[in-house]
C-alpha positions, 0 to 999 in steps of 0.5 A: 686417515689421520682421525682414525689413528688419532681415535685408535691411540685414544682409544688404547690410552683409554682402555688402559686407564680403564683397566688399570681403574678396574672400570669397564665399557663392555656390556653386562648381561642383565640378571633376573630382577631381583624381589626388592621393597618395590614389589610390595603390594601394601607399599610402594616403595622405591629404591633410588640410586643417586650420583650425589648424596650431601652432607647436610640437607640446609638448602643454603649449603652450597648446592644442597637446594638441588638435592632437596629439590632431586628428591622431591621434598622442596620446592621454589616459586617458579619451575621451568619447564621442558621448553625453557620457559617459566612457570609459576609453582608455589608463585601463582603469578608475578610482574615487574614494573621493567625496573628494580619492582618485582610482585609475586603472588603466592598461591592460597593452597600452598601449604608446608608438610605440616599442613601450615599455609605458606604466605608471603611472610614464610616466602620472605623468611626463607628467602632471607635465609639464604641470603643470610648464609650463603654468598652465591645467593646475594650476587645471583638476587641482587635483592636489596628489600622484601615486604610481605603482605598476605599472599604478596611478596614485593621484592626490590633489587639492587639495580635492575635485574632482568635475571632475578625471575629465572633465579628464583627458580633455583633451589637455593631458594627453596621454600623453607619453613624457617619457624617450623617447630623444631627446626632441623635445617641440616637433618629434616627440613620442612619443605612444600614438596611431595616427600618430607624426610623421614631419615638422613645418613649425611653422604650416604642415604635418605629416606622419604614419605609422601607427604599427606598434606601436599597441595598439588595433587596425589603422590605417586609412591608411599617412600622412597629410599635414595642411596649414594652411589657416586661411580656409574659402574656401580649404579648401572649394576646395582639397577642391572641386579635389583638394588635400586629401581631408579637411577640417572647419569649412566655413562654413554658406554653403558647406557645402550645395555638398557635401552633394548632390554624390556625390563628397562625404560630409558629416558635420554635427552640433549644435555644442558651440561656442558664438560669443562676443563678448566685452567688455572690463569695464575699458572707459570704455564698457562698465564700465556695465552700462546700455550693455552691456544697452542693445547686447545688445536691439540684437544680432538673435541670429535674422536673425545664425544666418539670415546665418551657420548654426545657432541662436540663442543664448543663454547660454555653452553650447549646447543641445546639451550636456546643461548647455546649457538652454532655459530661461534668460531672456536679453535680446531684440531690441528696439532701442527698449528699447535706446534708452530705456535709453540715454536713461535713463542719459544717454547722448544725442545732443547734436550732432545726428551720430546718435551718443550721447556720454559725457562730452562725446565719442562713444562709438565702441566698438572692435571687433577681429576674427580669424578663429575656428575657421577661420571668417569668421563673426566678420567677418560678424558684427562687420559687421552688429553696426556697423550695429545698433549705429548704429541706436542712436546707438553708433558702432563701429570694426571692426580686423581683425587676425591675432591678439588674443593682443597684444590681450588683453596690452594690454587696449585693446579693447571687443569680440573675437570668440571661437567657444569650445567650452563642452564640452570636458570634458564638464562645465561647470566646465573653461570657466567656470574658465577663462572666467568666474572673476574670475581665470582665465587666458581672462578677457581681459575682466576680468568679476568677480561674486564671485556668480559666483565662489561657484558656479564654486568649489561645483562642486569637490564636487559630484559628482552631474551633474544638480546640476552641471547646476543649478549650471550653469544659474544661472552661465548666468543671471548672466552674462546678467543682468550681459551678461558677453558677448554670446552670438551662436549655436551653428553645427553642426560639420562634416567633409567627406571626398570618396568615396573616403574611409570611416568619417569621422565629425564628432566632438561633442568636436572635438580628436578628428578622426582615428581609427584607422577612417578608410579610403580605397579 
């Protein structure tokens, strides 16, 4: 009795945020498909919708390498595939000497856009690069020395880095031509993939081509246009009405409109994303843990993947990874639980207005949101967060806001919202690195346990993957247990393409979107 009366107030906290937003959870009926480019029987061309659009296209820009590689124009020495596992892609092969030794062997028939053959000196150029300009890939490479030698590349780590082989993988070391004539890193970089840009509008569109030269196999479309549709409403209806033929993370509330309609083909699959709430350790509130563990027993993970999709969740990786695990032992709903830890700390309701103080002021937290990965989940979510928080004295201000970069700089926050993927590498130790280490660039909150630390850093030379996977799940555990974030669920990924197009498939690894095999009749 007590879920369903939790799930209906959500539900009405819910629907009037999203009426006030001007969003909808109600289907729209879909509209005769409109004539687009597509339909063009001298060209296929296809019209894509995108969550995210950069401002530049220099893989070494932040995570700019994912939207390179989403579009089809970059590529790494390794690839990932469906099952998790590595591949060779412009790497024909690769060893390590169980050390700090790694050899690749670059593939002879690799050849940039222009036509120039990709060797194992263009391979260290482009790898230096981004070492040379951004911070991230340094503390996820560890490389300490690169020599080229015809197709070979050696590289030799810092230390022993059992990662490295998964991290390669990453866009942020895409291969770039460095030397390309005319080098325009930001506007057109040149690249081994299907597609060379042909136009860029920073934040707003891309233009692509096949590429005439690409070295593995045929090319599926002639060009393709991506727009940058930021909000999923938009997305679904600029599919629903014509303007774009292909597009991805749709919202759950929306997505069922395609999957019964034959004008559609839909793709969904567990997600290896995981919703963060992530908590600023250095606030006056929530530097104490009793608050922290007092907020996590009044967050209903269940009646929230009811209003929103997917699972509950748990710990930081989903159960859809291989180092995602059941098992852990994480905090449940249990409001009166959360109350009686306040009232242990504390932290009471003196003057009677149903919010508890701390020094003689109302806590009230702060709560800023954006939308993340092109969803309005976080929206939701913070809405139903405020009235649960309420229900145990702690009041809470929601600020919504186009970006939390100036956020994090300023350190003024106590909750944001992040829907991460945990598997990018398919390896643990790339987030946490990150995320988690108690001075890793994405540890916005400022979270330290040098507990936490030692395991992270143990990953280094481990190279075994069901022992990484053990490590795995006691970092897991500890972040749980010092509610380090709050871990809202895991929402399955989705692409949706209308009928004309074919071979279009959601990858689990998601800076993977356009191959070579995608068709359009």
């Amino acid at each position: 009795m007590m879920k369903k009366t939790v799930l209906a107030l959500l539900i009405a906290v819910v629907m009037g945020v999203l009426l006030l937003t001007g969003c909808s959870t109600k289907e729209v009926e879909t509209p005769v498909q409109q004539d687009t480019a597509a339909e063009s029987t001298e060209t296929k061309h296809a019209n894509v919708g995108l969550f995210w659009v950069t401002a530049t296209l220099d893989n070494t820009s932040g995570y700019t390498g994912w939207v390179l590689s989403r579009i089809g124009v970059a590529e790494s020495l390794i690839r990932i595939t469906d099952e998790m596992k590595y591949e060779g892609l412009i790497a024909e092969s690769w060893e390590n000497d169980g050390d700090k030794t790694w050899k690749f062997t670059i593939r002879d028939k690799v050849t940039f856009s222009t036509g120039k053959k990709v060797d194992a000196e263009a391979v260290k150029k482009s790898i230096q690069r981004s070492l040379d300009l951004n911070e991230r890939a340094g503390m996820i490479s560890q490389i300490d020395t690169m020599e080229a030698d015809g197709q070979t590349i050696t590289i030799i780590t810092k230390e022993p880095y059992a990662a490295l082989i998964g991290n390669l993988a990453e866009p942020l070391f895409a291969i770039i031509d460095v030397d390309a004539e005319n080098a325009d890193f930001e506007n057109a970089p040149i690249a081994t993939g299907p597609y060379v840009v042909e136009g860029f509008q920073p934040e707003e569109s891309i233009e692509v081509v096949k590429s005439v030269n690409y070295w593995n196999g045929e090319v599926g479309l002639d060009a393709i246009t991506f727009r940058h549709i930021p909000d999923s409403n938009t997305r679904t209806m600029a599919i629903q009405s014509g303007e774009v033929d292909i597009t991805g993370s749709i919202d759950q509330s929306q997505i069922n409109v395609f999957k019964d309609n034959d004008n559609f083909i839909v793709d969904e699959i567990p997600s290896l994303r995981t919703l963060f709430a992530y908590i600023n350790h250095q606030s006056s509130v929530l530097s104490d843990l009793n608050i922290r563990k007092a907020l996590s027993h009044a967050i209903d993970r269940e009646s929230y993947a009811l209003l929103i999709g997917g699972t509950p969740g748990t710990g930081m990786f989903s159960n859809a990874l291989p180092f995602g695990n059941e098992k852990l032992k994480a905090d449940g709903f249990d409001p009166e639980k959360a109350k009686e830890i306040l009232d242990h700390a504390g932290y009471t309701d003196t003057k009677g207005d149903g919010i508890r103080e701390m020094n003689g002021e109302n806590i009230v937290l702060e709560i800023y949101q954006t939308g993340a990965h092109g969803s309005s989940a976080p929206g939701i979510i913070a809405a139903a967060m405020q009235a649960q928080f309420k229900e145990i004295g702690i009041g809470a201000e929601i600020r919504t806001v186009e970006n939390l970069n100036a956020i994090y700089e300023e350190g003024k926050f106590d909750i944001t919202f992040s829907n991460d993927n945990t598997g990018i590498t398919a390896d643990p130790q790339s987030f946490v690195q990150i995320t988690y280490k108690a001075d890793a660039t994405r540890n916005y909150g400022k979270y330290s346990n040098p507990e936490m630390d030692q395991y992270i850093e143990s990953l280094n030379s481990v190279f075994d993957p069901q022992e990484r996977y053990e490590i795995a799940a006691k970092i897991s555990q500890i972040a749980i247990d010092d509610v380090a974030n709050f871990y809202i669920n895991y929402i399955p990924l989705n692409i949706v393409g209308n009928s004309r197009i074919k071979n279009l498939k959601q990858q689990p690894i998601d800076y993977y979107m356009i191959t070579p095999d995608i068709k359009m009749e």
